[in-house]
N, C-alpha and C positions, 0 to 999 in steps of 0.2 A: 704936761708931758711933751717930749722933743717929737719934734716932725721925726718921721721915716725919714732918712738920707737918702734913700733908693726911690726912682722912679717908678720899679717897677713892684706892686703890689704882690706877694708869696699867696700865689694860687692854688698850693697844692700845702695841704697841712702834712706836718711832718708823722702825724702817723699814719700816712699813706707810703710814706718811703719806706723800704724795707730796705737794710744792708746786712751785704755778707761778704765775706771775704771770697775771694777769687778763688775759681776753682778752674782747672781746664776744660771741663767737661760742660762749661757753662758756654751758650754761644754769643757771641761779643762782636760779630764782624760785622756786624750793620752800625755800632755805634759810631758817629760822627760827629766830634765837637768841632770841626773847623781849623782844625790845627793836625799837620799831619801827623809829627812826632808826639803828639800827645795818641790820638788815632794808634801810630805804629807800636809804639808802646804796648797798647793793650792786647793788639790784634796780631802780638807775633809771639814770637817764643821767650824773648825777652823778661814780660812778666812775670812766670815762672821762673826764669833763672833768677830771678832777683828777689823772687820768695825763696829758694833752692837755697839761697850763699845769703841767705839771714841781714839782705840788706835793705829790707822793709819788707810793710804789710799791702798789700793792693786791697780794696773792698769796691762792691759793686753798687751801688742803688738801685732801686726799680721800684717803678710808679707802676701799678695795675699792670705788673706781667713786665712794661717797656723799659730798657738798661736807659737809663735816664742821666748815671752819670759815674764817676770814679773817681778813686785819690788810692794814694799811696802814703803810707807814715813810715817815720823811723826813730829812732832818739838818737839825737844829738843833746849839741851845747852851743850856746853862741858867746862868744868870746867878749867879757866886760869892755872891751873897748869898745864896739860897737854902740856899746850902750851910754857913752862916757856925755852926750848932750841932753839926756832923760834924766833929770833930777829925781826920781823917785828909787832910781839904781849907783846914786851915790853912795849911799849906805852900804850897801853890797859891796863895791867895789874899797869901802876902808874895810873890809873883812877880810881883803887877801885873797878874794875867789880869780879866779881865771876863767874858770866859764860858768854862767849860767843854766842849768838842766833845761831840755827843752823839747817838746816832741814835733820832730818836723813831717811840714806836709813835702811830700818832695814833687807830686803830680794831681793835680785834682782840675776833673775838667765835666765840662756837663752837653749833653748832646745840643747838637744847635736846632732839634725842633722843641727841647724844655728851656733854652737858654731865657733869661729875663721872665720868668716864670718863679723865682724865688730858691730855684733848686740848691744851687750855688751857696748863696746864704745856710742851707738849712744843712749840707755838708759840713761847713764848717761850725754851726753850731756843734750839731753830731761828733767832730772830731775833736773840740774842744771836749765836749763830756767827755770824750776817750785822754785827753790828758789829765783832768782831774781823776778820773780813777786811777789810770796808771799810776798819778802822782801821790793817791796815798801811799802806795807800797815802795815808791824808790825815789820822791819829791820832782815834781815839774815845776817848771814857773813860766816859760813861756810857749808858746809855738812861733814857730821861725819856718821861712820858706824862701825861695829864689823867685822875685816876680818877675813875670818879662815885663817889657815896656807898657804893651798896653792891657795888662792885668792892676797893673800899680792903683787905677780908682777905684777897680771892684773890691780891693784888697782894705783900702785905706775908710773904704763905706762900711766895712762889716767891722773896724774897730783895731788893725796893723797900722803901725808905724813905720815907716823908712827908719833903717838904723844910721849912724854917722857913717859916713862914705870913709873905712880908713884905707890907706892906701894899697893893701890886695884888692880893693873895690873897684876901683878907679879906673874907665874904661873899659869895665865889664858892660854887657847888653843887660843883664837879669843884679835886680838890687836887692837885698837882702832886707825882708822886712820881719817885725815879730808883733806879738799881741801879747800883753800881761795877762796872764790866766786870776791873777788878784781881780783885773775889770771886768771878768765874764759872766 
């Protein structure tokens, strides 16, 4: 069996996380991942309006009562080029597709007193099961996200690839990474 790639040992087992989707009435303004716009996001009106106008899902986690962390989904597609250096998405691409289905994460952050605690990880396991179900009724295949800079090694530990840099890429801060839901 492969080493763990993570330093940090998953302290809290995943049926202790509890998630639900966002609600207002829920209180969220202590939560603090260390990033403001991630923080702003949740802690304004925003969230809401982007549940309101059908442009994702927010969900909440909580470890024993504490909002321990959040993400945001939507469905997209990521465009076969991207994928045009992944030999296992050749085949795809002699089939004439143009994008690949894919559920993305668009915001997922975890408070900075559970960070390195496994929380992270266990997210995104959790949001992978949410593509494979989605994906029997309308087909998934990958999850795709925008990483900033220094998310790209926590991203590329749980099993994301950097896609080919095509040139709308180029010079962006945030790289567009995805996971095959076939590896999960």
């Amino acid at each position: 069996m492969a080493p763990d790639p993570f330093e940090h040992p998953i302290s809290i087992s995943e049926d202790q996380i509890k998630i639900e989707r966002f609600v207002e009435t829920r209180k969220v303004e202590t939560f603090d991942c260390g990033d403001k716009d991630l923080n702003d996001f949740l802690c304004t009106e925003e969230v809401s309006r982007y549940d309101q106008e059908n442009l994702g899902r927010t969900y909440l986690a909580y470890y024993q009562g504490d909002l321990v962390g959040y993400f945001t989904v939507s469905n997209d597609g990521l465009r076969i080029e991207y994928l045009r250096t992944v030999k296992s998405f050749s085949k795809l691409a002699r089939m004439k597709l143009d994008t690949i289905p894919a559920l993305k994460i668009g915001r997922l952050a975890v408070d900075v007193r559970y960070q390195n605690r496994g929380v992270g990880r266990l997210l995104i396991k959790h949001i992978g099961g949410m593509a494979l179900e989605i994906g029997r009724g309308t087909g998934i295949r990958l999850l795709i996200l925008q990483a900033k800079p220094h998310s790209i090694d926590f991203y590329e530990k749980c099993g994301f690839q950097l896609t080919f840099e095509v040139k709308r890429e180029r010079g962006r801060r945030n790289r567009t990474m995805f996971l095959d839901l076939y590896k999960f």
